[in-house]
C-alpha positions in Angstrom: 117.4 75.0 108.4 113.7 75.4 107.5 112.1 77.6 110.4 108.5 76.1 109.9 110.8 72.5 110.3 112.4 73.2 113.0 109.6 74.8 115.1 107.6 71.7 114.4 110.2 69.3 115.5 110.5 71.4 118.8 106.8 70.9 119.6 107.2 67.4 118.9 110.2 67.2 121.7 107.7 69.5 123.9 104.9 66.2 123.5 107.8 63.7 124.0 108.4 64.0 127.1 107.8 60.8 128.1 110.3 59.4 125.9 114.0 58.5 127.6 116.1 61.6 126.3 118.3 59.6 123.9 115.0 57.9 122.3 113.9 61.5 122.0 116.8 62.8 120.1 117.1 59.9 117.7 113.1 60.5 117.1 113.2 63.8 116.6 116.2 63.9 114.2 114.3 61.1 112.0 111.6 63.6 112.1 113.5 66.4 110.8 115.3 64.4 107.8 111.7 63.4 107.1 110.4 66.3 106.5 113.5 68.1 104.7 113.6 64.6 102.4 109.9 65.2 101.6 110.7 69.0 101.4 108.0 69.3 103.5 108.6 73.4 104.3 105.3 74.3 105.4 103.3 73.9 108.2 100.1 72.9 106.0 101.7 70.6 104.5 103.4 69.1 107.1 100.6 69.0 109.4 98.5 67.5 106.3 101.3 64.7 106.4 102.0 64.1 109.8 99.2 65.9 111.6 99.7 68.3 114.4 103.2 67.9 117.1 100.7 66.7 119.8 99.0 64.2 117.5 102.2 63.0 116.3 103.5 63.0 119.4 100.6 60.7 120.7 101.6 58.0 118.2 104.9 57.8 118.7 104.3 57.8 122.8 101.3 55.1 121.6 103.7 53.0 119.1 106.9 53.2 121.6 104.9 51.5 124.4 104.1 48.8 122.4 107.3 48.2 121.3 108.5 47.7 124.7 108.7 43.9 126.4 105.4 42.6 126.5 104.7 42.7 130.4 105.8 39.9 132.7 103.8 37.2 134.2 104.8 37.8 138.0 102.8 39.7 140.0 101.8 43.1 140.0 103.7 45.5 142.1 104.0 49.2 142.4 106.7 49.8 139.8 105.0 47.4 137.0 101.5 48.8 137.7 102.4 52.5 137.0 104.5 51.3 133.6 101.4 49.4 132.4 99.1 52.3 133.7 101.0 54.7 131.9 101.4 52.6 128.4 97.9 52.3 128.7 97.3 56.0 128.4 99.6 56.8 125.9 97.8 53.8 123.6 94.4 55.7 124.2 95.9 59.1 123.5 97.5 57.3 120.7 94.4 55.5 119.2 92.5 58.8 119.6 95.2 61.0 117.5 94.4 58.5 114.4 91.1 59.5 112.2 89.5 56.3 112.7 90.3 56.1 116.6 87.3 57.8 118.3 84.8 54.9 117.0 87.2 52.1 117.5 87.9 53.6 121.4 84.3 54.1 121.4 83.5 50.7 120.4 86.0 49.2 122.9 84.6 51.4 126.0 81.2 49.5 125.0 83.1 46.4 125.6 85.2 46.7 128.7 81.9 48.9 130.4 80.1 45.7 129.9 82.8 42.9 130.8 84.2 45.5 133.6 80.4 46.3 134.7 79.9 42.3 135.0 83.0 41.3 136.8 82.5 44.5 139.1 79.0 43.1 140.3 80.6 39.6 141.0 83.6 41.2 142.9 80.9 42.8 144.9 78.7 40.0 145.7 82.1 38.4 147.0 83.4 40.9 148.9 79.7 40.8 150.7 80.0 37.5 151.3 84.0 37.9 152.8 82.7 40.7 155.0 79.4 38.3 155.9 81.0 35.5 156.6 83.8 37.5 158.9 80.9 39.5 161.1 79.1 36.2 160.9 82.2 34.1 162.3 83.6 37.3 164.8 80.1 37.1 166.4 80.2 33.4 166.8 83.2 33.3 168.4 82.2 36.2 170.7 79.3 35.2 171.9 80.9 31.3 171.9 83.7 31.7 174.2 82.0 32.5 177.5 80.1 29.3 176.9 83.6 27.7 177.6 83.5 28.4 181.4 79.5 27.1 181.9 78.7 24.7 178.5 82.0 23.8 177.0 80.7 21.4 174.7 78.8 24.0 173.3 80.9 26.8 173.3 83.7 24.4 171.8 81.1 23.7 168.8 80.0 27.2 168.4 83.8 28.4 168.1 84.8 26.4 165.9 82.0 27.3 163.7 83.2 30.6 164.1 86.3 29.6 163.7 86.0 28.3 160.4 83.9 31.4 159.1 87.2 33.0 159.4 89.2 30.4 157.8 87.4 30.7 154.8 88.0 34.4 154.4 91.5 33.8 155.0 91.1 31.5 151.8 88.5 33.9 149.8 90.5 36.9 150.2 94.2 36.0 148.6 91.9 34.3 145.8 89.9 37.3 145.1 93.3 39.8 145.0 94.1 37.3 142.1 90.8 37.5 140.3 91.5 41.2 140.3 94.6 41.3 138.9 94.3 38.7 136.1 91.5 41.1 135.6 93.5 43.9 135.1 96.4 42.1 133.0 93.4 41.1 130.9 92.3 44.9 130.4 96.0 45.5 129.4 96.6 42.9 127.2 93.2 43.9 125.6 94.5 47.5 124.7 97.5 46.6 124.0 96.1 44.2 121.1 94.1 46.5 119.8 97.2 49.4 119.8 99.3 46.7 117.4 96.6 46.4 114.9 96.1 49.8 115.1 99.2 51.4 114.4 100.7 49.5 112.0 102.6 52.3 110.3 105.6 52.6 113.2 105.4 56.1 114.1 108.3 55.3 116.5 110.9 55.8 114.4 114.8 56.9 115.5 117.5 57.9 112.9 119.8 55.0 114.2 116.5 52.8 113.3 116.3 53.8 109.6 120.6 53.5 109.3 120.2 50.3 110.6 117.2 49.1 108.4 119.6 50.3 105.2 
């Protein structure tokens, strides 16, 4: 076996980590029949090829998470949101590893700083108003409910103002949360869409893969 091979592949499985140790294995062997069907026996030449082990590594991690299930429609919850997180990052590292990827990430940070940067300001502005309208209807009812004992008409009026401040946080909130994360799933779906048309060339190859496409 050719030492400049071999030492390759072993980085590779260094930068694969993140890959499920079966996926890893059938990756890495592909890898290796690769290169000793190319006779790729240098590192120059198959660096020139492939690129480095960590760039190579990058889009395989990249093109593996977008072969995975396209994420689900039910809400977020702790599990999902590290997967997606996680995806996300090996698509970035991924797009970033390919010679045209620091203008296209470039041009796509323009892009989500603005949307994100707009969508920020109005989360802001609502979460003001939640937080002004519960001081606003705390105080009322405060102030409203010795007015029970001496003017209860009034205090009865002035509470149930207050009262319904605080109803319509209850209702805000819950509606804001979801704001946020469709959001979010938007952001995801946005990277991921950009990591299919980017990696077209299915770096995330296994040796049972290529048997199974002959």
């Amino acid at each position: 076996m050719n030492q400049e091979i071999e030492a390759y592949i072993n980085e590779l499985s260094a930068n694969l980590q993140g890959l499920p140790e079966d996926e890893r294995q059938e990756t890495e062997e592909f890898y290796r029949e690769y290169l000793l069907d190319g006779k790729l026996y240098s590192r120059s030449s198959i660096e020139q090829k492939l690129g480095t082990s960590q760039q190579l590594a990058r889009k395989i991690l990249a093109d593996y998470s977008l072969n995975l299930d396209e994420p689900p429609t039910h809400p977020i919850n702790h599990q999902r949101s590290q997967s997606d997180l996680r995806a996300v990052w090996w698509i970035i590292l991924g797009i970033l590893a390919m010679p045209v990827g620091i203008p296209i990430l470039s041009a796509l940070l323009g892009i989500i700083v603005a949307t994100i940067s707009v969508i920020c300001a109005l989360i802001i502005g609502f979460w003001g108003l939640i937080f002004a309208l519960a001081g606003i209807g705390l105080t009322i009812v405060v102030k409203a409910i010795p007015l029970l004992w001496t003017q209860w008409q009034v205090g009865l009026f002035y509470t149930g103002c207050g009262l319904v401040a605080l109803a319509l946080v209850a209702l805000i909130v819950p509606m804001l949360i979801h704001l946020i994360r469709i959001v979010i799933d938007a952001s995801f779906q946005l990277i991921r869409r950009l990591g299919h048309k980017v990696f077209k060339n299915q770096y995330y190859q296994t040796a049972s893969k290529e048997k199974h496409q002959q």
